[in-house]
C-alpha positions as CSV (number, residue, x, y, z in Angstrom):
1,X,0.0,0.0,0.0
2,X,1.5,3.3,-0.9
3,X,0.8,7.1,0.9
4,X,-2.0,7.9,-1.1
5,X,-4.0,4.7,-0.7
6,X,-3.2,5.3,3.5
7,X,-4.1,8.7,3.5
8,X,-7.3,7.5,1.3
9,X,-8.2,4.8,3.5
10,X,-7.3,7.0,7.0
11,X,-9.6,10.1,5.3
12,X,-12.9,7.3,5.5
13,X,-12.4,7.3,9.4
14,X,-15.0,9.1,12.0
15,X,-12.6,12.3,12.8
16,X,-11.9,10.4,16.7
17,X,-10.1,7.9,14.9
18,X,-8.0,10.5,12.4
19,X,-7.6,12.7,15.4
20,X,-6.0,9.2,17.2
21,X,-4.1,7.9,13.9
22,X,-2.3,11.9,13.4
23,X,-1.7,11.6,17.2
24,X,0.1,8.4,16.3
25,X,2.2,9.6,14.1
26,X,3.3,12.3,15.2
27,X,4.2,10.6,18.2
28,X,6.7,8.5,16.4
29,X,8.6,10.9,15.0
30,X,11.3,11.8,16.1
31,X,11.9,15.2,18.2
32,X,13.3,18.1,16.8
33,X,16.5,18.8,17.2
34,X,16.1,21.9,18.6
35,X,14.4,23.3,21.7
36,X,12.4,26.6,22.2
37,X,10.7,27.2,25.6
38,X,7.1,28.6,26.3
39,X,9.1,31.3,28.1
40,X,10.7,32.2,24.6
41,X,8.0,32.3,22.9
42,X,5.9,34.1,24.8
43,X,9.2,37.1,25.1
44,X,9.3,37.1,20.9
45,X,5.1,37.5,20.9
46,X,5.6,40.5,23.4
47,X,8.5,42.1,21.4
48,X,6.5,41.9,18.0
49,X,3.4,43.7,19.5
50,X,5.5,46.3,20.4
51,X,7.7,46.5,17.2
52,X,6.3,44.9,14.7
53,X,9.5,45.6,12.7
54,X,11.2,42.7,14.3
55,X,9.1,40.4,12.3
56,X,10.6,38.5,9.0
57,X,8.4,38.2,6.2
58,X,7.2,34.8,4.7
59,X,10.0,34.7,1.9
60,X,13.0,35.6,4.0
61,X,12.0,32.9,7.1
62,X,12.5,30.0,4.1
63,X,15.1,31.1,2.8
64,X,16.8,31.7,5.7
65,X,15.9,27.3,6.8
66,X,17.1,26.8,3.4
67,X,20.5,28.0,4.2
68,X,20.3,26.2,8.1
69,X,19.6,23.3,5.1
70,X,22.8,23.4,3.5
């Protein structure tokens, strides 16, 4: 069975059952490798209301993983 037969197949489920399978899978990936507290988070949100400036746009934030890619 390939991925587009799965995702067909998991798409027929009642949404408790999708909800359960994406839960799944997510669970057995892997973590990132990379950590980012609540803490951190919450300081960039704060810093954006009050200057909005400090925000990327759309464009730059991929190209800026593409090069953390390379």
């Amino acid at each position: 069975m390939d991925l587009e037969e799965i995702a067909l197949e998991a798409s027929q489920l009642d949404e408790e059952s999708r909800a359960s399978l994406a839960s799944r899978l997510l669970q057995s990936l892997s973590p990132p490798d990379h950590s980012v507290t609540d803490q951190e988070v919450f300081q960039r949100m704060k810093e954006a209301e009050e200057d909005p400036s400090v925000m990327i746009g759309h464009d730059e934030f991929v190209a800026g993983i593409r090069r953390r890619g390379n």
